[in-house]
C-alpha positions as CSV (number, residue, x, y, z in Angstrom):
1,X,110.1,102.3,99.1
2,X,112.8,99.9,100.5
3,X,115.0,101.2,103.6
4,X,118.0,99.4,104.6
5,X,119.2,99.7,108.2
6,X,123.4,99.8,109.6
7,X,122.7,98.8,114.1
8,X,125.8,100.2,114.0
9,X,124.4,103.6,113.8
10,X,121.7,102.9,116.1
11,X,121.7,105.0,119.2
12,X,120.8,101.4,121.3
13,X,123.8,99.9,119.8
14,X,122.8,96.5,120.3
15,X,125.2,94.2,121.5
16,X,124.9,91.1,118.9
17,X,122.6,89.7,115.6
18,X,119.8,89.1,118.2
19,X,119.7,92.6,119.6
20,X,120.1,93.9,116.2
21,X,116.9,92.4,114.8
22,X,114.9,93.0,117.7
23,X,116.1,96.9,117.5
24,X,115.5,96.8,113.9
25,X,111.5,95.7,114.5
26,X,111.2,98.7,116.8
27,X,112.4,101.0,114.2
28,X,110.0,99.5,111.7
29,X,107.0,98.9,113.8
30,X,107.7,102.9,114.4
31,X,108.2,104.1,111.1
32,X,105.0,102.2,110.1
33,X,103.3,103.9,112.6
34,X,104.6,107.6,111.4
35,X,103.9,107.0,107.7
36,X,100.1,106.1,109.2
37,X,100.0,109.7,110.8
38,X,101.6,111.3,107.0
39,X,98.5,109.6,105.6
40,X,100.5,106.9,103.8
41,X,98.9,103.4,104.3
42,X,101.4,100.3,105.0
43,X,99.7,97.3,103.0
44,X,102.3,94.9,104.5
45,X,106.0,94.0,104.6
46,X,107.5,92.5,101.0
47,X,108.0,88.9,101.4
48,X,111.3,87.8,100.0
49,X,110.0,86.3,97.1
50,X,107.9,89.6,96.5
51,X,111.3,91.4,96.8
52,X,112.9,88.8,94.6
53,X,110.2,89.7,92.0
54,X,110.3,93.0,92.3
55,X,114.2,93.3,91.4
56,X,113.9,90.4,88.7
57,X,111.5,92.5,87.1
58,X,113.6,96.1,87.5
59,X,115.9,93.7,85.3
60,X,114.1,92.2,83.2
61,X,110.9,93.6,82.5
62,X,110.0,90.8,80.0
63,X,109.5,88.5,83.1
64,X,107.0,90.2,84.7
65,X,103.8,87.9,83.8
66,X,106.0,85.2,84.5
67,X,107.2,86.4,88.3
68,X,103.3,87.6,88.2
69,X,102.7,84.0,87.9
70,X,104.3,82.8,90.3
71,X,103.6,85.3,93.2
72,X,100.0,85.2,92.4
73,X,98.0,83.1,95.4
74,X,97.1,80.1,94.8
75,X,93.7,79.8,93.4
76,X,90.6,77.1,94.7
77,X,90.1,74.1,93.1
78,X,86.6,72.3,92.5
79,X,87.7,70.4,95.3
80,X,88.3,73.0,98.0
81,X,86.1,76.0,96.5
82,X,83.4,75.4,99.0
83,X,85.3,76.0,102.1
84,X,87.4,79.0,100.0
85,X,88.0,82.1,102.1
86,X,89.7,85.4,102.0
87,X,93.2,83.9,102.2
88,X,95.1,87.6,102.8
89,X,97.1,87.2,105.5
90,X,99.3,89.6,107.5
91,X,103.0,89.9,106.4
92,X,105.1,89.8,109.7
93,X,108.5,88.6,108.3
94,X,111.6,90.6,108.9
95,X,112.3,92.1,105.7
96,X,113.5,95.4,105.1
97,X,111.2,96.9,102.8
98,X,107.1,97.5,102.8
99,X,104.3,97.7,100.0
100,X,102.5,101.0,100.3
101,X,99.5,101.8,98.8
């Protein structure tokens, strides 16, 4: 699902870029918060080289082992396998989409 937002619509009407993106996180962080009560589950916020992937893909489906590739985490070497740890972290960037699951 990807949801695009005008502040010009916005009921706040924020004043500048700065106001904008701060009013645009609090329609977000809500809207996460309503899909959690619909029984949706928000895995995280698309990064914007997951987004990237995802519309090279819609393209050019061919390329999807290769954008696969490169999206996929990095994976421990012999070196650093013994301090390895669940490396998912949290997405918190500002893009305009999420990944639900």
């Amino acid at each position: 699902m990807s949801i695009s937002f005008d502040p010009r619509l916005s009921p706040a009407a924020p004043a500048g870029l700065t106001a904008a993106a701060a009013e645009v996180g609090r329609i977000m962080h809500g809207l996460e918060s309503a899909l959690g009560t619909c029984g949706v589950t928000v895995l995280g916020r698309a990064s914007a080289a997951e987004l990237a992937g995802i519309v090279r893909t819609a393209f050019d489906p061919a390329a999807r082992g290769e954008v696969n590739r490169i999206l996929a985490p990095p994976q421990p070497t012999a070196a650093n396998r013994s301090v390895a740890t669940n490396t998912r972290t949290e997405r918190v960037s500002p893009v305009k989409s999420w990944l639900i699951g």
